[in-house]
C-alpha positions, 0 to 999 in steps of 0.5 A: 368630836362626836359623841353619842350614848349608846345602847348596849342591850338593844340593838346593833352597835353599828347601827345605832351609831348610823342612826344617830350620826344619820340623825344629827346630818338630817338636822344640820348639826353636821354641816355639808363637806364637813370632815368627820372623825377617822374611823380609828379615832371615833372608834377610841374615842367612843369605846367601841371596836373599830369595825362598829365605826367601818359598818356604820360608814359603809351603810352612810355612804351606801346611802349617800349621807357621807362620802370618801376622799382617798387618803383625806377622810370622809366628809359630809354629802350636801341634801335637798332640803326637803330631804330632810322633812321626808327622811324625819317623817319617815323616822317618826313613823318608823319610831311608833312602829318600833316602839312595839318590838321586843327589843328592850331584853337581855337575850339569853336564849339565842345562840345567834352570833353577834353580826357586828363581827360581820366583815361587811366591807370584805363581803361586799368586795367579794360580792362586787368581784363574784359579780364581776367575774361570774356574771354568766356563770350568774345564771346558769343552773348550777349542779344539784349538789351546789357549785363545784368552787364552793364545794371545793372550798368546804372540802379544803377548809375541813382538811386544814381545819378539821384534820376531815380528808372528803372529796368534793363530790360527797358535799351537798349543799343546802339552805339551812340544816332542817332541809338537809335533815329531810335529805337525809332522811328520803336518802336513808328511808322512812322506815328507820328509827331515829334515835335523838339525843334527850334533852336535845335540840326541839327543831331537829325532832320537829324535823322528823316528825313532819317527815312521819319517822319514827323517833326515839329519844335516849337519854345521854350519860356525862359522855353523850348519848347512851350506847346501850340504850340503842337497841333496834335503832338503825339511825343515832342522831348526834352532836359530839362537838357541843351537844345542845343543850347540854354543852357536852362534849363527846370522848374519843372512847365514846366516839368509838363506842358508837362507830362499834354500835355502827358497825354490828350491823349493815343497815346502822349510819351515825348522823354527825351534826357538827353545828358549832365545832368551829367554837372551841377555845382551848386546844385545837378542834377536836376531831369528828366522828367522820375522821376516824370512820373507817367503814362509811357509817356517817353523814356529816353535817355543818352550817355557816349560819352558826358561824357567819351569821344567821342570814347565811343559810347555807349548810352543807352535808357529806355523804359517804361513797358507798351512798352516792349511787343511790343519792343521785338515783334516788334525790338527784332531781332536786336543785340545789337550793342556795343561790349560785351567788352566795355560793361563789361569795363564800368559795372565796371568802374562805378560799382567800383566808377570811373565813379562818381569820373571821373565825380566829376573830370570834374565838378571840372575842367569845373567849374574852367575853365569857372570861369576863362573864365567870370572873363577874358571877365569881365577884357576885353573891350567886358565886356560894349558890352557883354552878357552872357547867362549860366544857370551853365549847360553843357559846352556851354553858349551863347555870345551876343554882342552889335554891328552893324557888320553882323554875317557873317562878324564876324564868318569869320574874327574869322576864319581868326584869327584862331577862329572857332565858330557858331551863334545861328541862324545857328540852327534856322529851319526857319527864319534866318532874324533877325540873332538871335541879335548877338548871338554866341555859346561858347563851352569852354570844348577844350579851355586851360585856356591859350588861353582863353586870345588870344580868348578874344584878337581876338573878341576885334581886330575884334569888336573894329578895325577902319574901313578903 
């Protein structure tokens, strides 16, 4: 049986067992037309989710090292010798080069998903079938929405899902949220004032800025964003399903609130940035500010990047009717800007029921995780100087910690020991004085529930170390 040692902080699990058993073909210790190990007993046998060892033989066979006999296994590909001098070169190069990566931190600052939850043999077939099927349609310039399939795809996910009844010529589609946030704002003028959520997400004030709007940052009570602090402001940019970076998750009340601040005036519009609903692991999806608008006063935002994996720049934005005329008078000139393919790729991805098992998959997996992460911070000593803020949402919750060390202190002494990680008060707009009580931002999601531990041991070593 094989066995290999493998990495869990650095990266890809899928990857490091292709390497190693890559490795082991190049130097003959796997000889050729010998048998391997099914997936589900390597998968056991080393500890690992089956899907790490289907990843790993997919890329193998893909680069021929391996190959498969329907219903025998997989056995290993016969090489030219001097294969293998080329391929070890290569290696040793490629080593020296990657002996220069960040690679060797505990990431706690991205919110990426784990790519090794990426259905990679299901997107694959879905890719052959797309080129198969639509090879014309291929290269054809599609409407400067997006395609019309992928749009009704989105449209009945958001009914099934989110309980949001839209028509699939409200959805526009583009490659990533910060080109849909520029849409927006040609489509509602320049001449707004954007109200934005403080402490908030810095890409999106970036955003606005490079666009010459005018912004203004408001500070959010424990139920979001301040209604009453949204005076002469014609735009409220919001995220009520998980606010970053806070972890707040807006109330019903709130929510109406807000839409009643809309609808004073004509010219007001919410702008719903729903970037990772989908992650909510008590109870059901909690309905969006979209679906209980009854006056066409938001535009609806989601992204597949937050829940597929970050390659996946697509996002996508629902405009309301009343807004469609002026859309296309004023911005339908624009080609749509994700390629026909991956539009096609994803229509059925979700269409054929992928994407709500990927999804149910995830959930089940983020919620294991951060159990076993609370249940090890509650067995450790920062339990009496720890507390947590985490409303079952989204892949981030919020660490304070009872000490008199500085902030700063503390985030490099963590970097020093191989932990990268931000305080809340890096994304606050204004004052930065009161250093936010002690506030970190834990992202959990590239976190193997192995490391949770030498992370914990890490914040213990700094917060309990005498002082020389």
């Amino acid at each position: 049986m094989l066995t290999y040692n493998l990495d869990q902080k650095n990266k890809s699990l899928y990857l490091q067992l292709y390497e190693k058993i890559k490795k082991d073909i190049l130097d003959n210790k796997l000889e050729a037309k010998g048998k391997l190990p099914s997936k589900r007993k390597l998968a056991n046998h080393l500890g690992i989710a089956l899907i790490t060892v289907e990843n790993a033989y997919e890329q193998l066979i893909a680069e021929g090292y391996i190959y498969t006999i329907e219903k025998k296994g997989y056995y290993v590909s016969s090489l030219v010798e001097k294969t293998f001098e080329l391929h070890k070169q290569s290696n040793n190069d490629m080593n020296k080069i990657l002996d220069h990566e960040d690679s060797s931190y505990y990431d706690l600052k991205s919110a990426e998903v784990d790519i090794n939850l990426f259905p990679f043999s299901i997107w694959s077939k879905l890719m052959r079938q797309v080129i198969s099927e639509k090879n014309k349609k291929l290269l054809v310039k599609t409407d400067s929405f997006g395609v019309f399939e992928f749009r009704l795809a989105i449209a009945k996910h958001l009914y099934s899902y989110h309980g949001l009844v839209v028509e699939p010529n409200q959805i526009i589609i583009g490659a990533g949220s910060e080109y849909l946030y520029s849409m927006i704002i040609k489509l509602l003028g320049f001449d707004n004032i954007f109200a934005l959520e403080n402490p908030g997400y810095k890409k999106i004030s970036k955003v606005y800025e490079s666009n010459n709007v005018k912004t203004r940052y408001i500070e959010l009570d424990s139920d979001g964003i301040d209604i009453t602090k949204l005076e002469n402001i014609n735009v409220v940019h919001v995220s009520p399903a998980h606010q970053f970076p806070t972890g707040i998750v807006m109330p019903i009340k709130r929510k109406l609130e807000l839409l009643n601040w809309a609808n004073e005036k004509e010219n007001r519009i919410i702008i719903e940035d729903d970037y990772d609903s989908e992650f909510r692991f008590k109870g059901v999806i909690l309905p969006s500010i979209m679906s209980i608008d009854k006056n066409e006063k938001v535009i609806y935002l989601n992204t597949f990047s937050k829940t597929i994996a970050p390659s996946i720049r697509i996002s996508y934005m629902i405009i309301p009717k009343k807004y469609l005329s002026e859309y296309k008078n004023k911005l339908g000139f624009f080609s749509c800007t994700v390629p026909s393919f991956e539009q096609y790729t994803l229509a059925r991805f979700i269409d054929e029921g992928y994407f709500e098992r990927h999804l149910n998959k995830m959930k089940t997996y983020y919620r294991k995780k951060i159990g076993v992460f609370f249940s090890l911070l509650k067995e450790s000593r920062l339990n009496n100087i720890a507390e947590i803020t985490y409303k079952d949402s989204g892949l981030h919750f919020l660490l304070k910690l009872d000490t008199n060390i500085n902030n700063e202190i503390i985030l490099k002494k963590a970097y020093d020991r191989g932990v990268k990680l931000n305080s809340l008060e890096e994304y606050d707009y204004y004052d930065k004085s009161n250093k936010k009580d002690h506030i970190f931002i834990i992202n959990f999601s590239l976190i193997s529930e192995l490391n949770f531990q030498n992370v914990i041991k890490i914040f213990e070593d700094i917060l309990f170390e005498t002082k020389n």
